[in-house]
N, C-alpha and C positions, 0 to 999 in steps of 0.2 A: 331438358328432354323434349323432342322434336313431339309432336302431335300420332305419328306413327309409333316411334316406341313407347308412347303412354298406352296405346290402344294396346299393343301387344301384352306389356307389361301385367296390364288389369286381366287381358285373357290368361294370362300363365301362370296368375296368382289363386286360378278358382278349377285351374283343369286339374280332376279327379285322375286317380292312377285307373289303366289300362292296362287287360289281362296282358297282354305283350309288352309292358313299360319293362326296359332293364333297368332294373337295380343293381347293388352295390355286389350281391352275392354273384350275379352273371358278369362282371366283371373279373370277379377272384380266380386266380389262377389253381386250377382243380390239378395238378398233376400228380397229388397224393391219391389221388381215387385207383388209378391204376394197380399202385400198390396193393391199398386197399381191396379189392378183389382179390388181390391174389391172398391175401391171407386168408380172407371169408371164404375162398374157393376149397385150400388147403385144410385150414379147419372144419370145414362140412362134410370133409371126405370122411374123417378119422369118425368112425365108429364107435369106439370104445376109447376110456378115458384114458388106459397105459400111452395108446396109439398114439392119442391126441396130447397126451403133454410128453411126449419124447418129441415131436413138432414143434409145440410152445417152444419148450427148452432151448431149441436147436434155433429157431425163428429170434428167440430172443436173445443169443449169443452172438446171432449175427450182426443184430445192431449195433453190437459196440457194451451191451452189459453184461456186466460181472454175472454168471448161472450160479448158485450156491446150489452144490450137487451131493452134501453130504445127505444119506437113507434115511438116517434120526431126524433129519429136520426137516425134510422134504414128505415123506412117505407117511403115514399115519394109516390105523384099521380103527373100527366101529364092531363090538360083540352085539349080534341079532340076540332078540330072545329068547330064539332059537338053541343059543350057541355058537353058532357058527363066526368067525370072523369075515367084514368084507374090507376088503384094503384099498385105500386111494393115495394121491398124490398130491402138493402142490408143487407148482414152477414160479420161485421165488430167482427176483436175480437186484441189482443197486447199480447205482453213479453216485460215487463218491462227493460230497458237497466240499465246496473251496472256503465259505464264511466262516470263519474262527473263532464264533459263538454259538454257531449253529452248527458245525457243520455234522457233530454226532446229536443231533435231532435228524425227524425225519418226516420225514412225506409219504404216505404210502398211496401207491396207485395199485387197482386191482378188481378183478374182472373172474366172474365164473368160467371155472376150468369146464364147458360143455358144448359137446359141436351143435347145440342147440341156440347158442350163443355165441357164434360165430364171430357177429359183427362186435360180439363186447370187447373179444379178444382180437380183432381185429384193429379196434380204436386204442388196445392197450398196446398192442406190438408198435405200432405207428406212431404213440406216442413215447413209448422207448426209444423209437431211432431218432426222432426231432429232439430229443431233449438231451440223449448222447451227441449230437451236435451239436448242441449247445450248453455242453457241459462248463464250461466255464463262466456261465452265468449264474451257476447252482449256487447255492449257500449251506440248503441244507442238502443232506444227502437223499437221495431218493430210492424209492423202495417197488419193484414192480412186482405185481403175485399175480398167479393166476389161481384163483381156489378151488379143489376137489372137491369131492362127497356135497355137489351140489344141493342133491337131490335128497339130503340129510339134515335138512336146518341149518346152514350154513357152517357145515362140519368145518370143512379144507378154513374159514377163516378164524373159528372158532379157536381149532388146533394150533396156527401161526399164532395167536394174539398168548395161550394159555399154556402151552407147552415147547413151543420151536424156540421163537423171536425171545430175545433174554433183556431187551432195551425198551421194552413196554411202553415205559414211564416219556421216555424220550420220543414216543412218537406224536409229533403237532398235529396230525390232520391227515384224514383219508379222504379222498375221491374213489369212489365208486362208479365204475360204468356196465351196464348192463341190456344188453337187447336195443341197439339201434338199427333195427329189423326196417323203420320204415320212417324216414329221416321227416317228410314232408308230412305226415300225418302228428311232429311237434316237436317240442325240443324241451325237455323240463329237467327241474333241479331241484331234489328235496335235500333238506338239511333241516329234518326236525325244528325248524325256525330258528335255529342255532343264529345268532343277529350280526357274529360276525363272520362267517362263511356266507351267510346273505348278501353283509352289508359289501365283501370284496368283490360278488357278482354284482350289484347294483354300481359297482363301480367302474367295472367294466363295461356296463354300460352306457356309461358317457363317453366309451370311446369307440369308434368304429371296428365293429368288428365282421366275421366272416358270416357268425350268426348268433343268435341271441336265446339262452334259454330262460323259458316260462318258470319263473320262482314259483314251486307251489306251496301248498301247506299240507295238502292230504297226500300223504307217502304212496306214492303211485306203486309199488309191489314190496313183496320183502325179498332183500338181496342181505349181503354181506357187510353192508352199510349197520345192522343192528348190532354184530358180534364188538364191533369199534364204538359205537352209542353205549352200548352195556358196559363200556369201561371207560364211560367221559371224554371218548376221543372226538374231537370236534370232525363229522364229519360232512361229505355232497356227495348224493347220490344220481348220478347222470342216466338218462336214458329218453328212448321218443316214445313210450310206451305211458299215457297218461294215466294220473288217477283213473281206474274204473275200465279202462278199459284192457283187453287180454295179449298178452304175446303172441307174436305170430313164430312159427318156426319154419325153417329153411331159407333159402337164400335170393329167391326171385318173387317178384321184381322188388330188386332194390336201387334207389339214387345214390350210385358212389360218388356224384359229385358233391352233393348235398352233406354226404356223409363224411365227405373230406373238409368242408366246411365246417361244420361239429367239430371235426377232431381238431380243426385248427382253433377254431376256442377255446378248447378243453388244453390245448398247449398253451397258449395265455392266459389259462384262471389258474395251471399250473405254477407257470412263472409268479405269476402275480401272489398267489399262496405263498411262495418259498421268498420272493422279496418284502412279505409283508411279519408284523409281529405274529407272533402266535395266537392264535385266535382260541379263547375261552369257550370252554364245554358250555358253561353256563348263559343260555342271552343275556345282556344288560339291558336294564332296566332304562327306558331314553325318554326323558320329561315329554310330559306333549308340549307341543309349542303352539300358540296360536298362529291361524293364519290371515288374511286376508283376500279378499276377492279379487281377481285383476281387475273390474270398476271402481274399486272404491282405493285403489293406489292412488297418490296424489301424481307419480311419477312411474309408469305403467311399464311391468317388464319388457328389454328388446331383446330381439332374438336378429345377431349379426348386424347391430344399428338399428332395427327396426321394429316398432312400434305392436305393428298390425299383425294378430294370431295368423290373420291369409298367408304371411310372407313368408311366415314356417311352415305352415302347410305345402305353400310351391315349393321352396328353397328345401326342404328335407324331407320331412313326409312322403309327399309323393315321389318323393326322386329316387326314395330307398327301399318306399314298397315295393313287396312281391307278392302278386297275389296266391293263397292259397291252391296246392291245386285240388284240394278237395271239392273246395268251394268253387274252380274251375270246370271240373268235370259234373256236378252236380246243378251247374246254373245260377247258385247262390248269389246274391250282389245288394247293396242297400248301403249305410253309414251307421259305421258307430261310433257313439258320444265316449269321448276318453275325458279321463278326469286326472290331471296331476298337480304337485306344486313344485314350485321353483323356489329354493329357499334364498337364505340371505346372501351362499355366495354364487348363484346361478345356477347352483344343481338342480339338474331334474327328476324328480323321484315319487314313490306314493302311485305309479299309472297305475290305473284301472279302467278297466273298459262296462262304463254302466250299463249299457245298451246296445245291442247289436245283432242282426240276420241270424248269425251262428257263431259259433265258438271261436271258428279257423279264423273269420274276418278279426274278430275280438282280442285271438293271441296276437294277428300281425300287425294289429294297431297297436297295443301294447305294446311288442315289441322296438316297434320304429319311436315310437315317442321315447321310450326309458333309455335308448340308443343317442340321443340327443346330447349336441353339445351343448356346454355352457351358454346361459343367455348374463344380461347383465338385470340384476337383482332388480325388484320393483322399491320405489321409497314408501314412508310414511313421513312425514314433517321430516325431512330431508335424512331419515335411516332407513339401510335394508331390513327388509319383512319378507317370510312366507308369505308368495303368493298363491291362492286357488287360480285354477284356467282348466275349463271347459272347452273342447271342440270337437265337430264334427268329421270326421276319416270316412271319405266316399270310396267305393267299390263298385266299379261301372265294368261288365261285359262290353267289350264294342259289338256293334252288331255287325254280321258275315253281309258282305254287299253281291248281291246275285249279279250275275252278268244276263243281259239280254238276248238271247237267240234272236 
């Protein structure tokens, strides 16, 4: 290496990402967003919930799935204490699964029947028609609903689990999406710490994806994700609406490109669910393992041949950050200490972000480390060990350069 490509080399290993850096997401081919509005558009109109699941219905037979249109199984009432009867609906429709073990198991995907939730049902119709495209990938069969009597303790899902659906027993795993009102303010995933609906997310993220959601622990609202917990069904609850904070309603402004991004990981944790085992209601119980520091390896983990933490920093890090734009519009900028290990067969797993500016800087340093490929394992007297590794994630504003009159 000539004396000039060392110079640059050393620059391009410490240069911090920049609000204009493209990342991996401004690369991604958004041409689902189009779509995408038009259903949030069509679903915002409908008023009232008859209106708006004779739409669903109609929306989701277009894709290519099966509508199941019988009254008894669809339709359902709630007696006030009044007396009075109120009646709702849900829009239940399948894809048939091809795996010959699985394939009368099921998958349920499903999203509140209300034009208040627009975009829930938005990322549920779109993932109906990607997954009807690729229906010969299924195993098991899959299951799309949209739930009624929202606004009832999660009646419309209640009703399908206890009265409609007669294969209970047979359902592996729900996903839940609800309110991605506002993509760029986060992206999380509750699953009552369920270890293997976690562990298939954390799996995912070793491999590149469109985008990456925040595993949390505190159940960011109550949706229809409880009616499936109350009967040990392992489920994930999707939305961008954090712990703690409130739903927005209506439809502007919203980032459908962003939101086309979501929906395409939400179609790879689908896939990935339906090719993987059945994952247990119950978390397992997983030994602690000790770890070790990356100084004190005799034989220090690489990342893509390479020794030095900087080289992952240039080489992914910063090539895949995006900076928040919360923390864009607000001025926010500083570095935060992420903390992960690298176990014995190069996985990277365990991020956490110890310190940082703000939250936003904090999810997207998480997120770009837990996104990390395989590095190759650190030694101890010549075997792989969990390594610890600490490093700092910079967030630099450029400054605006004035012109001279």
């Amino acid at each position: 290496m000539n004396k000039m490509k060392r110079i640059f080399f050393f620059l391009f290993l410490f240069l911090p990402v920049l609000a204009n850096s493209q990342g991996y997401e401004e690369l991604y081919d958004g041409d689902d967003a189009s779509v995408l509005r038009e259903y949030v558009a069509a679903s915002s109109a409908r008023k009232n919930e008859e209106s708006l699941s004779e739409y669903i219905s109609g929306a989701m037979s277009e894709t290519g799935v099966d509508v199941f249109g019988s009254d008894s199984y669809t339709h359902f009432g709630i007696r006030r204490p009044q007396g009075d009867t109120v009646t709702f609906r849900n829009v239940v429709g399948g894809l048939a699964g091809y795996g010959k073990d699985v394939r009368n198991h099921y998958i349920v995907v499903g999203s509140r029947l209300s034009a208040d939730n627009a975009t829930g049902l938005a990322v549920l119709l779109r993932l109906a028609g990607k997954l009807c495209r690729s229906r010969e990938l299924l195993r098991h069969s899959i299951i799309f609903a949209a739930f009624g009597g929202s606004s009832e303790s999660d009646a419309g899902s209640w009703y399908f689990l206890n009265r409609a659906f007669t294969d209970v027993p047979q359902i592996d795993a729900y996903v839940g999406l609800d309110y991605f009102d506002n993509p760029n303010r986060g992206f999380f995933m509750y699953s009552g710490s369920n270890a293997d609906m976690d562990r298939l997310a954390k799996r995912l993220q070793n491999t590149m994806q469109a985008a990456q959601p925040v595993i949390c622990a505190q159940e960011p609202a109550q949706s229809d994700h409880r009616s499936f917990q109350a009967l040990e069904i392992p489920s994930a609850f999707f939305t961008t609406s954090g712990p703690g904070t409130a739903y927005r309603t209506g439809i502007d402004p919203l980032e459908f490109d962003e939101l086309s991004r979501q929906c395409e990981y939400l179609y790879n944790y689908v896939l990935a669910l339906d090719a993987a085992p059945a994952p247990s209601y119950y978390p397992r119980e997983i030994q602690e393992i000790p770890t070790v520091s990356f100084e004190d390896c005799d034989v220090k983990p690489s990342f893509l041949g390479v020794r030095n933490p900087s080289y992952f920093l240039a080489k992914w890090v910063y090539t895949y950050l995006r900076y928040p734009q919360y923390a864009l519009d607000n001025g926010i900028q500083g570095s935060v200490l992420v903390e992960f290990v690298i176990d014995e067969k190069g996985h990277v797993g365990s991020v956490k972000a110890v310190r940082g500016p703000h939250s936003s800087l904090e999810d997207e340093a998480v997120r770009v480390v837990s996104a990390s490929p395989d590095w190759k394992p650190g030694l101890v007297s010549g075997k792989p060990v969990r390594t610890e590794l600490s490093l700092l994630v910079d967030f630099r504003l450029e400054k605006k350069k004035h012109k001279r009159k």
